[in-house]
C-alpha positions in Angstrom: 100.7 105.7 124.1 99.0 107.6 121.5 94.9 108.0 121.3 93.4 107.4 118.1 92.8 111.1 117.7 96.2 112.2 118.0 97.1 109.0 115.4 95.1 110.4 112.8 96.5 113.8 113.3 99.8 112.7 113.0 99.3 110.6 109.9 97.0 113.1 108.1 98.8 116.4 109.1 101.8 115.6 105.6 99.7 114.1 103.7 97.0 116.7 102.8 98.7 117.2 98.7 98.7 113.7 98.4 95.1 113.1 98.9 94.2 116.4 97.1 96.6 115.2 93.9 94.7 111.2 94.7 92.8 110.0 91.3 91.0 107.5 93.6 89.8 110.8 95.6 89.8 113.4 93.4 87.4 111.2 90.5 85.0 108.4 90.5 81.5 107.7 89.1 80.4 108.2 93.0 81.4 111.6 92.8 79.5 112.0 89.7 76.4 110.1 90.8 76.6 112.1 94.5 76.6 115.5 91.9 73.1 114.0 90.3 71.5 113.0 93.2 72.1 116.0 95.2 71.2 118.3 91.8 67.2 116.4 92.2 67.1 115.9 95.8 68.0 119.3 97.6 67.0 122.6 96.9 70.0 125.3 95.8 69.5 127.1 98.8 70.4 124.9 101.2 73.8 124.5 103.1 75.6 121.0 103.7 77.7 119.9 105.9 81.0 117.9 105.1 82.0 115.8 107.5 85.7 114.5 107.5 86.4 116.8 104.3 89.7 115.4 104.4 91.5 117.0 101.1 87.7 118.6 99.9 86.7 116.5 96.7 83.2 115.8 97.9 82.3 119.3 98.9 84.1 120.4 95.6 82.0 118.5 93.8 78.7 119.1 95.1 79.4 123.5 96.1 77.9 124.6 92.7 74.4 122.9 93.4 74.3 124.4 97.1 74.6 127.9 98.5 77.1 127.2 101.3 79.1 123.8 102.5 80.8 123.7 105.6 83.9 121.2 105.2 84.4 119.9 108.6 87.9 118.0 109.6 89.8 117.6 112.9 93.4 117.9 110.7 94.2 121.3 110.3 96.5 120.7 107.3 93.9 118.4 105.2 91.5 122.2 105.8 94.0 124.3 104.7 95.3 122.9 101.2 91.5 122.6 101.0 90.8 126.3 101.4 93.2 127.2 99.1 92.0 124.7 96.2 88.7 125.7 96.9 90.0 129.5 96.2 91.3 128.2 93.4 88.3 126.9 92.0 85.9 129.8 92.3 84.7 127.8 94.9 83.6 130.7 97.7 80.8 129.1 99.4 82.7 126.8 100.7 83.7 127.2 104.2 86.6 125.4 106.3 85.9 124.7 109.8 87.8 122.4 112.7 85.6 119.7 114.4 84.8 115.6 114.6 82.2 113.7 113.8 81.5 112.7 117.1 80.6 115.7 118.3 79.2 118.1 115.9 79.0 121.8 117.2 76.4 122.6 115.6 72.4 123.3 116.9 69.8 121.1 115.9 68.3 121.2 112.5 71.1 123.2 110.9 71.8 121.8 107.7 69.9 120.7 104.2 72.3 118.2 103.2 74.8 116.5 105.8 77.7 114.1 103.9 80.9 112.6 104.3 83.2 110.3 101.5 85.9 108.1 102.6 86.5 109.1 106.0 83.8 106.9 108.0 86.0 104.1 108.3 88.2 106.3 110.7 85.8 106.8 113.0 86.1 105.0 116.4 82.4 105.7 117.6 80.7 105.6 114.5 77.2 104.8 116.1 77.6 108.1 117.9 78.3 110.0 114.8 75.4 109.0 112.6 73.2 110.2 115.4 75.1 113.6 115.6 74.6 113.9 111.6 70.7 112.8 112.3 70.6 116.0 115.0 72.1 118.4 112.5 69.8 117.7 109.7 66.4 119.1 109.3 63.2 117.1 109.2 63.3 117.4 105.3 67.2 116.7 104.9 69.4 114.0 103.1 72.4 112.2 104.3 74.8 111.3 101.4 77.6 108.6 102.7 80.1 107.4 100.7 82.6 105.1 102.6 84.6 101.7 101.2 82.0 98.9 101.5 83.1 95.7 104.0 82.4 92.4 102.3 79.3 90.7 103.7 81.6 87.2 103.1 83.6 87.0 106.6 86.5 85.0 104.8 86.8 88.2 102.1 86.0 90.8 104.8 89.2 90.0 107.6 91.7 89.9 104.4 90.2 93.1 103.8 90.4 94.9 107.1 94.3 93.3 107.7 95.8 94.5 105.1 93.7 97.9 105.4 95.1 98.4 108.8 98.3 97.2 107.9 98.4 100.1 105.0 97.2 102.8 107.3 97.4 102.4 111.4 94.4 105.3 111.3 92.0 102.3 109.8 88.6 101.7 112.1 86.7 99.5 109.8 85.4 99.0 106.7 81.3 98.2 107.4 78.8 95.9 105.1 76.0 97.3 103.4 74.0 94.9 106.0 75.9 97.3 108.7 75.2 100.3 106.9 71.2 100.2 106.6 71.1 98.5 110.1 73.2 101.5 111.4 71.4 104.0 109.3 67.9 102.7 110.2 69.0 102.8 114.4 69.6 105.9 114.0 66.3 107.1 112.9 67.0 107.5 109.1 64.5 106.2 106.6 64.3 105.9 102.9 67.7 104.2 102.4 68.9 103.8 99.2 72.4 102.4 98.0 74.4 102.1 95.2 78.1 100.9 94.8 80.8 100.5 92.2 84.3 98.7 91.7 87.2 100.7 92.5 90.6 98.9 91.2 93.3 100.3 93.6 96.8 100.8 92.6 99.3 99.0 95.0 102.1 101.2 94.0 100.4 104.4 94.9 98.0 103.2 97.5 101.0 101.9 100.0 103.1 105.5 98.8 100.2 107.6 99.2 100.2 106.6 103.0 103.7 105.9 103.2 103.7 102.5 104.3 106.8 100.9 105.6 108.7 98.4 103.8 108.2 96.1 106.6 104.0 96.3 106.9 103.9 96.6 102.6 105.9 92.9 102.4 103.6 91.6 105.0 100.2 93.1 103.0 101.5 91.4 100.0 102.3 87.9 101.8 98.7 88.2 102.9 97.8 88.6 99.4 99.7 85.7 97.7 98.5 83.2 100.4 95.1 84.1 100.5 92.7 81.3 99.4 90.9 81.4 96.2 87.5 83.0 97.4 89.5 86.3 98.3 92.0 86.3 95.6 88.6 86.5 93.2 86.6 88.4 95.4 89.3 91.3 95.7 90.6 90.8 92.4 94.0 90.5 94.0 96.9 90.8 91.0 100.2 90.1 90.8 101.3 93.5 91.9 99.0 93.6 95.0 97.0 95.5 93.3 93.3 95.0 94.0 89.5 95.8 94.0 87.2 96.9 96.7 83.5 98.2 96.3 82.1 101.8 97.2 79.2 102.4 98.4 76.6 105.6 98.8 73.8 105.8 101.0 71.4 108.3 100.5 68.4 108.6 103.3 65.9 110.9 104.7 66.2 112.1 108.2 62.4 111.2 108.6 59.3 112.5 109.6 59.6 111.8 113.3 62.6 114.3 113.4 61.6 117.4 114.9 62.9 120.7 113.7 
């Protein structure tokens, strides 16, 4: 039997062009709003760290407003089609680096800005990770999260995570933003402020991009057509399977009780 690790590597390791080449990835007003708030709230100098980089569009995004980001991300193929988009791009000061999020390698105090898009849901120990982020930053850093939001509705919320882990066998969970500020503010952060948007996802390409099988697509879409009203509204579900989650950034402060 496989460990969850060696799932994701396995999954992740031939699909690095197809995230890169992703419009749901590669655009998105939270990438444009992550852009703004990192533009007022940290100083050019700094360096960030970019935890689960996957394909690179966050630290893409936010490298001109920084002098040096670190794109962290235990596949090895997600950091090398990164590297050499980031060449691509001008984009020098950003770095690619192995690593997890549960155990960043890194001393205390490190880092300005420490972030991560779309890849929190993968994480199996996810309390241990937000502390690990808390360690890295210094006492007058941000933490910018962007992850697909759980519903807070329990109904809505277990259609969601079925047919997410039917779609992709790497899936963890997809938390509230309830979870989210109760996780953040456990783990020392303060000054936690959210935002969120609708993101309409393409059946089509959603089950392609992962390579779903035939057999796991027909049973995300039986979910789908026999899910009761509340859902079908609440996801937007259409006659395709196509459908609508939320995403949702947390920015907070590492707080004054963190030592440097």
């Amino acid at each position: 039997m496989r460990t969850h690790l060696q799932t994701n590597l396995d999954q992740y390791s031939s699909l690095a062009q197809a995230y890169l080449d992703s419009p749901v990835h590669s655009a998105g007003p939270d990438l444009v709003r992550a852009q703004e708030l990192v533009a007022e709230s940290i100083p050019r100098h700094e360096t960030a760290l970019d935890v689960g980089c996957g394909a690179g569009h966050l630290s893409f995004a936010l490298a001109p407003h920084l002098a040096r980001v670190i794109a962290l991300d235990p596949v090895s193929e997600m950091l090398a089609t990164m590297a050499k988009a980031a060449a691509s791009r001008g984009l020098l000061q950003i770095e690619t680096m192995p690593g997890n999020a549960e155990e960043l390698r890194f001393p205390d105090s490190s880092f300005g800005l420490v972030c991560s898009r779309y890849s929190a849901h993968h994480w199996t120990r996810l309390e241990v990770a937000i502390k690990e982020m808390r360690r890295v930053l210094k006492s007058s850093g941000r933490l910018l999260l962007i992850d697909v939001q759980g519903d807070e509705d329990t109904l809505v919320d277990s259609h969601l995570q079925t047919i997410e882990l039917l779609r992709d066998r790497s899936h963890v969970r997809n938390r509230s933003v309830s979870q989210w500020k109760s996780l953040l503010s456990e783990a020392g952060f303060v000054d936690i402020a959210h935002e969120s948007w609708p993101t309409r996802i393409n059946f089509t390409s959603w089950v392609a991009r992962m390579r779903t099988p035939a057999s796991k697509v027909a049973v995300i879409r039986t979910i789908q057509e026999e899910a009761p009203k509340e859902v079908q509204e609440a996801l937007a579900i259409e006659a395709d399977g196509s459908f609508t989650f939320y995403t949702g950034l947390f920015l907070a402060s590492a707080g004054s009780s963190h030592l440097e």
